[in-house]
N, C-alpha and C positions, 0 to 999 in steps of 0.2 A: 726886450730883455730875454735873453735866452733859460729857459726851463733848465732844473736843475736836478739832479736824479732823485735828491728826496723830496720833489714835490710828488713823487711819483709810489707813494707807499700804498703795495696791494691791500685792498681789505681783506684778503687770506690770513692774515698776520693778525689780525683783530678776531677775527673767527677761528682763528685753532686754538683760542682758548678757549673758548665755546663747546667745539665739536670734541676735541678731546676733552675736557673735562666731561661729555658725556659719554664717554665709551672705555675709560681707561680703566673701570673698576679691573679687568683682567690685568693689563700690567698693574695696577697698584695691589693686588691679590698675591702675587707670585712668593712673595719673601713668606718663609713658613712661619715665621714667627708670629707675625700680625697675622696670619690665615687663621693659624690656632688660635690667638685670642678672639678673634671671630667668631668662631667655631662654639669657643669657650661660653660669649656673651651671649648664643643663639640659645646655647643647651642651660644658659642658668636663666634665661629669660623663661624658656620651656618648664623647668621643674619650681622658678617662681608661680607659673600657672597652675602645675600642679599640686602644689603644696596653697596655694589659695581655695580652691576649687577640687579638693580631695575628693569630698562628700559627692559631688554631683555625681548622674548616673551618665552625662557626655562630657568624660574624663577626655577620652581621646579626642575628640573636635577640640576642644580648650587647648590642650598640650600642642596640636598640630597647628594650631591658631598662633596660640603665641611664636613657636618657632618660627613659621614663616613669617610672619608681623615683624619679626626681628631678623631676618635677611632683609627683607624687603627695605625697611629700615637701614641698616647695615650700606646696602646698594644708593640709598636717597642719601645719605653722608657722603659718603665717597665720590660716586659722582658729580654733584652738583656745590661741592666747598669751593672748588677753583672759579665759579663763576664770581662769589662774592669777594674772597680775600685774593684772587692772584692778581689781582688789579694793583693792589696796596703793598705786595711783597714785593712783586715785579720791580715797582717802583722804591725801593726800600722806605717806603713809609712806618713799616712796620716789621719787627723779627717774626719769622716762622712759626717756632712754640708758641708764643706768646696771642699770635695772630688765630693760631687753631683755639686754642684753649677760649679765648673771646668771643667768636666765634661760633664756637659749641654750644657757650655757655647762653648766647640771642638767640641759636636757634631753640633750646630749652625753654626759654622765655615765651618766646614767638608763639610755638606749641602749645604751650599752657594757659596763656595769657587770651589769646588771638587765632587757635586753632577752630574753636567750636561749631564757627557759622560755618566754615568749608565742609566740616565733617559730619554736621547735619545734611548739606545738600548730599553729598555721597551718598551718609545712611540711608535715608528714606523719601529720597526727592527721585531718585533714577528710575527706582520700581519701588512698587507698590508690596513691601514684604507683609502686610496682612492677607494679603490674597494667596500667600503660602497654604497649603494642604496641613501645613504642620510647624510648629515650632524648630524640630527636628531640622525638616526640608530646609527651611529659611536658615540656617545655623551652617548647615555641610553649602548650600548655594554659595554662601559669603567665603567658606573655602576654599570652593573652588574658585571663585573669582581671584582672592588670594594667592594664590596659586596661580593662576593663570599669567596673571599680572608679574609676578614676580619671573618665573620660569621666561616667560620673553624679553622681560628688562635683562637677564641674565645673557641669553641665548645674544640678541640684538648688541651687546655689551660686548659680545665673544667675539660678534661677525663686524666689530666695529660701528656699526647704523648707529647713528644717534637719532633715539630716541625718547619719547617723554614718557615719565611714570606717571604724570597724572595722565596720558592720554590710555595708554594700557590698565588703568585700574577702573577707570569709567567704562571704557569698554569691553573689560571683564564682568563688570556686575550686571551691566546691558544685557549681554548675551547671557548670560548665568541666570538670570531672572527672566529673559524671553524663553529659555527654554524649558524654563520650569513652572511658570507659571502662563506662560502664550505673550505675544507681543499686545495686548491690552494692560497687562501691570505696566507697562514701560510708561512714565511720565513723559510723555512727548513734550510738552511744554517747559518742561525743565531741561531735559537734554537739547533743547533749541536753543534755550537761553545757555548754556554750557557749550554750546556748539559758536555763540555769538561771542562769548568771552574768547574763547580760542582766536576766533577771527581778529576779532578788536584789541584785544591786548598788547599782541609782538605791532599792531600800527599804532596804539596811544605811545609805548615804548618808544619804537622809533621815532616818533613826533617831540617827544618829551626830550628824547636824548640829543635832536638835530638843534631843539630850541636851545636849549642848554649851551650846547657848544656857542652856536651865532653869538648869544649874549658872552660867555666867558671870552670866546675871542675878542666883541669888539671890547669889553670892558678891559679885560690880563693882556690878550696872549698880543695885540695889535698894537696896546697902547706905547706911546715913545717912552715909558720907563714904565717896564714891567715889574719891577720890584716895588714902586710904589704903588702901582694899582694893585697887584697884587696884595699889600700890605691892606688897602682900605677894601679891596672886595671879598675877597677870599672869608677874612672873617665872619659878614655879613650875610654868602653863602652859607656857610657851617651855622649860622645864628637861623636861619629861613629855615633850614634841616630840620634841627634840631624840634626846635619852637613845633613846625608842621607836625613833625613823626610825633612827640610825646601827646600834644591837642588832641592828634588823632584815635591815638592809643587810647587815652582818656575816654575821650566820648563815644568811639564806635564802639574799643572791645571791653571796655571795665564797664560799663555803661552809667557813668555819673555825672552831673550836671556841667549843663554848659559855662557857670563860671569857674568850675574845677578845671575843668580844660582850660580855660583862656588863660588863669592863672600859673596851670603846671605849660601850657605852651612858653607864655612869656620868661620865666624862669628856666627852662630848657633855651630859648633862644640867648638868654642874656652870658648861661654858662658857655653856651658853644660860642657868643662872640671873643669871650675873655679868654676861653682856651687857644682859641684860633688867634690870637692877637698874642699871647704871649706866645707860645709857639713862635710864630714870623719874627717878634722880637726876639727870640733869641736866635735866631738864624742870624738875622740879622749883625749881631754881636760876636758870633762866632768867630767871624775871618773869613768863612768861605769864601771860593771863587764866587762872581758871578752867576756861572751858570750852574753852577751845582746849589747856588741858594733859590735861584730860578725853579730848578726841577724838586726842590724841599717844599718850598710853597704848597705843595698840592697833598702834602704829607698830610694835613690834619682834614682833611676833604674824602681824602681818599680810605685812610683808620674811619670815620665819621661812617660813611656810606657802604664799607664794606660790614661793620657791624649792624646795622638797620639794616642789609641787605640779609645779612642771618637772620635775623628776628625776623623778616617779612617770607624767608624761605620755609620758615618754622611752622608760620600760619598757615603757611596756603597748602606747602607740601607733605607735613605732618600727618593731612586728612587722610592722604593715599594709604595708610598703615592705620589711622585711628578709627575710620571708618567702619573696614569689612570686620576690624576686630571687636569693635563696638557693636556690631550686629550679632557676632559667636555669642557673645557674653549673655545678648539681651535673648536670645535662643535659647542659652543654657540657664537661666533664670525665668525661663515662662515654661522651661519642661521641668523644674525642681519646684514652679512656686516662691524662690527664695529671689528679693530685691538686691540688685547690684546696680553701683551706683557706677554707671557703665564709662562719662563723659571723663568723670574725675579719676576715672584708672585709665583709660586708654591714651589721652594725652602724653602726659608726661611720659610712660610708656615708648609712645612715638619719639618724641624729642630726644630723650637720652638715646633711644638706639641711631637716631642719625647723629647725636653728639658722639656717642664712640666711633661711627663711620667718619666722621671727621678725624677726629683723635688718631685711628689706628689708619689708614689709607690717606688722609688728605695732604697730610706731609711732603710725600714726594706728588702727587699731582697738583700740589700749588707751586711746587719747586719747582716742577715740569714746566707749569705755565708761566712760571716768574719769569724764567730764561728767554722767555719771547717777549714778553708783556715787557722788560728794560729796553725793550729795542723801539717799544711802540713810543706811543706821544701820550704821559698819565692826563694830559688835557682830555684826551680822546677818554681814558679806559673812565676816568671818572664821570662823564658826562655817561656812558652806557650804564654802570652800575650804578647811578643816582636815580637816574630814569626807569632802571628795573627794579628798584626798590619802589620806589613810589607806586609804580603801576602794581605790581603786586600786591600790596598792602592793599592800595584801592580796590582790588578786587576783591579780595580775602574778605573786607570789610563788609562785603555786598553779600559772601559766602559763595560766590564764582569761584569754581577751582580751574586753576589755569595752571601753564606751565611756567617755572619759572627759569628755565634756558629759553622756551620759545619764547618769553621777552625778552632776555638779554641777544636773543637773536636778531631779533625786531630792533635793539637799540643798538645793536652793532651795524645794522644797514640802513639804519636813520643816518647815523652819523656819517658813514659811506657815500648814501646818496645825497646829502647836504654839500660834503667836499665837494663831490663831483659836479652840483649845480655851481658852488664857489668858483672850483676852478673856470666852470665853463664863465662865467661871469667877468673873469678877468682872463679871457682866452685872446683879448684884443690886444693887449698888454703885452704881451711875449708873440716870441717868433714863431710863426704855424708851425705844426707838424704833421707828416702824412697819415693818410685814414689808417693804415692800418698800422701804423703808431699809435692812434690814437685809440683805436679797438683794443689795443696789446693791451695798454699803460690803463684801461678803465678800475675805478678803485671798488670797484662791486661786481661780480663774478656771478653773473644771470645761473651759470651753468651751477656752480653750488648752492644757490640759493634753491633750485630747481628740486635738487639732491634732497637740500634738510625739507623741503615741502614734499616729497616724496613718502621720506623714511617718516612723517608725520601722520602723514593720510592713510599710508597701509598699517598704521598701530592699530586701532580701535579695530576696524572689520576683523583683523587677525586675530588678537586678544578677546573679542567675542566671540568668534569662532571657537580658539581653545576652550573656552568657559563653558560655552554652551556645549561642546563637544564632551565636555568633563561630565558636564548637568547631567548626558543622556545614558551616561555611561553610567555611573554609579548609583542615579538617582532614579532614570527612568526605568 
């Protein structure tokens, strides 16, 4: 049987939501309106630091703290929203406002709820800030790392490179503390273990997202009446979700008893099957065509996993901002004496500045990515952000900070190299095609993959450089 041109869909197409969702903060910046309120939310996050923190005698580190904290912030919204919700737009699961504003509101959650453990490792697992000369020192250190970090997520933002914010703010504080305190404060044994999340997460990802699919195909997408299996499995996903994420939530981040969890799992699983069962019932009822109830199916899968994909961006990537600020704070309260209660202000802090970064920029880069994402297969984009959700969370949970585009990266080339082992599986079936047909038409693209491994690997050495560069400068 002869191949047909849409067996033949690049994974370029699954990856430019990916890659552009991380580099468009400069297009989604342009319009002056949203820039000023930017601007706006940077200067009243500053003069809420200063009007908390009046009395202290490092006014200026606090003030300078908070504003960058709130670009930086500002930059982690904007960015990284099209990972979770353009999946669900794309595929009109969900309207736009309505999806930002959801959205926002998990990643708030996420942060609050489930930020702690990542921004503990940050705080005080990278380097060793009692071995600072001074409260002082350790206070402007975590500046500069701040700084540093942000200045190149910016810069790399401009030049296009996608890049990770968690990878530039670890290796901001690396260097920031190696050269202020010697490469002896550096926790070796932590940043290995950070260094192996890095490795392992974008392959659990793509494992997870490859499994995912095998099973959805043979169960939905293969079976001889997809509306009916659709009807019995789909719900059942959305019930497995559901159940999993709240258990999880329960026990790792709230921390209370195991039959609290089995309890609030089984109750989260029973509402997601009912939702997801009514939903396809009324698809069903509607009149639609065929295939336009076909492509609905995946609607409550898709809302379901983009909002647990916020809540797990919340936790993990929160820390990058709650972190170096939580260090300022605990600096400027061991040089006045005066106790601040550092976990419970920097939190939510974080969250709401990437909830306005969503709010004021994610609009048009989820719009952006919609336009391609309706072209893809929501089998696919579901199975990637399901998978990047999960992985994330699981790490969060552990207090690994990781990236969470370098997973959905991972889980876009799980899915890629799964087809392409599919295809090759049933390559006896259809009529050959010549090699370098077959080189053209490959659905994973060695040479881009090469590219985001690239722009990955020179983050941290660079952004420790700038830090430490910064350390020697003002500090030495």
């Amino acid at each position: 049987m002869a191949r047909t041109p849409t067996d033949y869909r690049i994974l370029d197409k699954d990856l430019g939501r990916i890659s552009n969702g991380e580099r468009a903060m400069a297009q989604s910046g342009r319009p002056v309106l949203r820039l000023g309120l930017a601007m706006l939310f940077i200067g009243a996050t500053a003069v809420l630091g200063a009007q908390l923190f009046h009395d202290r005698t490092e006014i200026a580190m606090l003030v300078a703290g908070f504003a960058v904290a709130a670009y930086l912030a500002l930059s982690l919204g904007a960015n990284d929203v099209s990972n979770a919700l353009g999946p669900a737009v794309g595929a009109g699961a969900i309207g736009l406002v309505k999806g930002l504003i959801l959205v926002a509101i998990m990643e708030i959650l996420g942060a609050t709820l489930a930020g702690e453990a990542v921004t503990l490792t940050l705080f005080d697992g990278i380097v060793n800030l009692d071995q600072a000369s001074s409260a002082t020192a350790a206070g402007w250190m975590m500046m500069i790392a701040l700084l540093s970090a942000g200045t190149w997520v910016g810069f790399a933002t401009w030049m296009d490179a996608p890049v990770s914010t968690t990878h530039s703010i670890v290796g901001a504080i690396l260097g920031a503390g190696a050269a202020l305190m010697g490469v002896e404060a550096v926790n070796w044994n932590v940043l290995v273990m950070i260094t192996a999340g890095w490795v392992l997460s974008p392959l659990v990802g793509g494992a997870i997202a490859a499994g995912t699919l095998a099973v959805l195909q043979t169960l939905v997408q293969n079976a001889p009446d997809r509306m009916a299996a659709g009807r019995r499995w789909l719900p059942v996903l959305i019930a497995i979700v559901a159940g999993v994420f709240l258990s999880s939530c329960v026990l790792l981040f709230l921390d209370l008893s195991a039959g609290a969890g089995t309890a609030a799992g089984l109750l989260a699983a029973a509402f997601g099957w009912l939702a997801a069962r009514l939903h396809i019932e009324g698809l069903l009822k509607s009149g639609q065509s065929m295939q336009a109830a076909q492509k609905q199916l995946f609607a409550v899968p898709l809302i379901a996993t983009a909002l647990i994909m916020g809540f797990a961006h919340g936790a993990s990537d929160a820390s990058n901002v709650a972190a170096p600020l939580m260090a300022i704070l605990d600096a400027a309260a061991s040089m006045d004496g005066h106790a601040v209660s550092a976990m419970a202000m920097v939190l939510p802090i974080a969250g709401m500045g990437i909830a306005v970064g969503i709010l004021l920029f994610g609009g048009r880069l989820v719009h952006m990515m919609g336009s391609r994402i309706t072209r893809l297969n929501p089998l696919r984009a579901l199975c990637v952000t399901l998978a990047t959700a999960t992985t994330v969370i699981g790490f969060s949970a552990f207090g690994m900070p990781i990236s969470t585009t370098q997973v959905a990266v991972g889980g876009v080339f799980g899915v890629g190299f799964y087809r392409e082992w599919h295809d090759r599986r049933n390559q006896r079936m259809r009529a050959p095609l010549p090699e370098e047909e077959r080189r053209r038409r490959h659905l994973v693209r060695r040479s881009h993959l090469r590219t985001i491994l690239f722009a990955w690997v020179i983050t941290l050495p660079i952004t420790a450089g700038m830090a430490a560069i910064g350390v020697w400068l003002t500090l030495g």
